[in-house]
N, C-alpha and C positions, 0 to 999 in steps of 0.2 A: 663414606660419610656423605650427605647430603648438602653438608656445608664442606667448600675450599674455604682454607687456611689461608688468612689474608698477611699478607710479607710485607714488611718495611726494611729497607735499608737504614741504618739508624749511623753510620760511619764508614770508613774503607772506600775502594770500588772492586770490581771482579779481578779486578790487577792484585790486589794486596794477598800476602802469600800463606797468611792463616782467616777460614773461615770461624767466627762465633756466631753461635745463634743462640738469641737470649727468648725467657720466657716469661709471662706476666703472671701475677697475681690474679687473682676469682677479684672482678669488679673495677680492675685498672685498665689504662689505656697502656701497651706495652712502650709506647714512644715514651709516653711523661713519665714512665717509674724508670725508665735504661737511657733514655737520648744522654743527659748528661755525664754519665759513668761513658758512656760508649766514646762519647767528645774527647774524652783524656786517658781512653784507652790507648798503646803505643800504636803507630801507622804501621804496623805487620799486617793488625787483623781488620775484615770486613766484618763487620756487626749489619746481624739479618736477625730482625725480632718478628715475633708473631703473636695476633691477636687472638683472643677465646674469641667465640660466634656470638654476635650482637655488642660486641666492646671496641671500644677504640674503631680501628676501619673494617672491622670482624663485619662481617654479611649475618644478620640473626639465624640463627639454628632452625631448620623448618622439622627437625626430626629429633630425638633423644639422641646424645652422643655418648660413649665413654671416654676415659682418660685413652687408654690402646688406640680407638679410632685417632684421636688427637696424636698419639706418638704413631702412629703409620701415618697419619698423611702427613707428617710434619720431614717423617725419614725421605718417603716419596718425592718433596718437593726440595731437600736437602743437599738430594743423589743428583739432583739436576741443577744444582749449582755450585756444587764441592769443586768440578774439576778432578785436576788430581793435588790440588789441596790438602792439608789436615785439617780437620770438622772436631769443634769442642763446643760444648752446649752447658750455656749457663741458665736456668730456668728460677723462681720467686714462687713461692707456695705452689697455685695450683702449676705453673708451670714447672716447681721443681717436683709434685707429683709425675708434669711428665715425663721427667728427667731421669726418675727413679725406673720407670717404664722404659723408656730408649736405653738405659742401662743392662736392660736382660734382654736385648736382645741379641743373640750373637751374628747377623747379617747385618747391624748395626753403624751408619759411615762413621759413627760419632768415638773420636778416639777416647776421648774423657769428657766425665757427665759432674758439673756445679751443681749442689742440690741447694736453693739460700731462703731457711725459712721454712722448711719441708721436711715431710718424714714419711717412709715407706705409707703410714696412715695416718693424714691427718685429722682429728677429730672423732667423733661418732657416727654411725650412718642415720641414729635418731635426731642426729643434732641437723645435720644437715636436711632432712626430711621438712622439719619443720621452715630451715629458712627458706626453703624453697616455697614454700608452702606461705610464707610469710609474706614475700616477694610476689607473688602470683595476686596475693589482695590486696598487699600495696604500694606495689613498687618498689625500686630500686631506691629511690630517696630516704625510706625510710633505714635504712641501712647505713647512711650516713654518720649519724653521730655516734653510734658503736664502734662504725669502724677507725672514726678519728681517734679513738683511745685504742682501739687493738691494732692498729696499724704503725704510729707512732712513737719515737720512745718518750717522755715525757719531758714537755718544752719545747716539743718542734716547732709543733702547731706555729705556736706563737714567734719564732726563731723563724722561723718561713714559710710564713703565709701563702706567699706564690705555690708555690711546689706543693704544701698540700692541700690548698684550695682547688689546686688545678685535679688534682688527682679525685680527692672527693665528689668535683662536678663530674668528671669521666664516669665516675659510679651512680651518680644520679641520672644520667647520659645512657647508661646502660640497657640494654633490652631487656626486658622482666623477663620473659620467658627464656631466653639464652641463659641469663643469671639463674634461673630457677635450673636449667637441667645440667647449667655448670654444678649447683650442689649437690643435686642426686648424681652425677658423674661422681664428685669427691665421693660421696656416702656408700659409694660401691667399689670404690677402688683398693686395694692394696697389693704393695709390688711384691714383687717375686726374687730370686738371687740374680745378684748384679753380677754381669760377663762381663766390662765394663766398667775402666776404673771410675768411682765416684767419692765426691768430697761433699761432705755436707757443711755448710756455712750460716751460724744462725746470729743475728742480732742478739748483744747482751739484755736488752730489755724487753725481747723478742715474749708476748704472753698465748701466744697461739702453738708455738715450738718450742721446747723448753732449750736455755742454749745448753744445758748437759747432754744432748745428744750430738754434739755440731765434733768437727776436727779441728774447725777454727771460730772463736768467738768475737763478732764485728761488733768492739768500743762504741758505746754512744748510738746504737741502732736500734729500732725495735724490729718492725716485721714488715719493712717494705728497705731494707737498706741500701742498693741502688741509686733510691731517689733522696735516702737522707744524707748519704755523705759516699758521691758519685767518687772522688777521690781516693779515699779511702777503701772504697770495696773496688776499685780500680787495680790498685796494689795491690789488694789482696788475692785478687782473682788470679794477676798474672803470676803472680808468686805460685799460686796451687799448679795453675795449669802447666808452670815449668818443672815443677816436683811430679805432678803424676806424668810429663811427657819424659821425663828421666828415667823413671821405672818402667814406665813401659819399655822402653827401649832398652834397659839392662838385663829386662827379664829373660 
């Protein structure tokens, strides 16, 4: 890649004895949609989130990327901070795009893959074609008040303003041309079979991911739930990751 994957610590320190690395959504900052979820995650784990290119502290994309280059640099910079740790990766649309990707990989550090909000293919590659294309004339702003309804489950908005105020400026914040080749990345992706156990987790009001695809369905979310009820998918999260580190280990 021409762009490094920029790292935040979002909880933990290198002392704590399970690594998480979480992922963002196309147009968040990874801090604002995870910091809180990660706050009231148990002190096991270190939480290590990463930004798309030109979002949050993302350095802009000087080059087309895809989803793969994103899941290899993300494994590369991973393998150098695992330790001899266990490595579980929770990723939010396009990040659980990546997710779906690090899951087939079998040199993989990551023992088990959260998909929350994602699916092997999200959308169409026309669809995305266009926002890119939409983005490029006029900005990331304009993206805004779509995504307040596809993002949220209905009443958030208004239930807490901070959170998704903060989250929307991020997306107005955003590089137009990083956002743009984030969607042509989505519009050409689709994963492959998972070596790798994974859980897919969708918001009940989720309109981008249907929740009949999900293994667990998050009450009261739409498509960013992290940041809607950090608690709650807190729970949830560890509950999965202790059912698939069970199996693994029985198999």
């Amino acid at each position: 890649m021409a762009t490094e994957l920029s790292l935040t610590r979002l909880a933990g320190s290198e002392a704590s004895e399970r690594l998480l690395v979480v992922g963002p959504s196309l147009g968040t900052s990874v801090a604002l949609l995870w910091r809180d979820c990660a706050m009231v995650l148990p002190g096991e784990f270190e939480v290590i989130g990463w930004d798309l290119p030109g979002h949050g502290s993302g350095t802009p994309a000087a080059a087309p990327f895809t989803v793969e280059d994103l899941a290899g640099e993300l494994t590369t910079c991973v393998e150098a901070l695992a330790g001899n740790r266990p490595v579980v990766y929770a990723g939010v649309s396009f990040g659980g795009a990546v997710g779906f990707e690090l899951a087939t990989r079998a040199e993989s550090p990551f023992e088990a893959v959260v998909c929350i909000g994602a699916a092997p293919r999200i959308g169409e590659p026309a669809m995305w074609r266009e926002r890119a294309e939409l983005v490029r004339r006029a900005g990331t702003p304009v993206m805004v008040e779509g995504s307040a309804q596809r993002w949220f489950a209905p009443g958030f908005v208004e239930r807490a303003p901070r959170v998704a105020g903060a989250l929307l400026r991020a997306l107005a914040d955003a590089d137009n041309e990083s956002y743009a080749l984030a969607c042509e990345a989505l519009g050409r992706f689709e994963a492959g079979e998972a070596t790798t156990p994974v859980r897919v987790l969708v918001g009940e009001h989720d309109v981008v991911v249907s929740p009949e695809t999900a293994d667990v369905v998050l009450a009261g979310c739409g498509h960013l739930p992290p940041a809607e009820d950090p608690a709650g998918v807190a729970a949830v999260l560890v509950r999965v990751l202790e059912e698939m580190r069970c199996r693994t280990t029985t198999a």
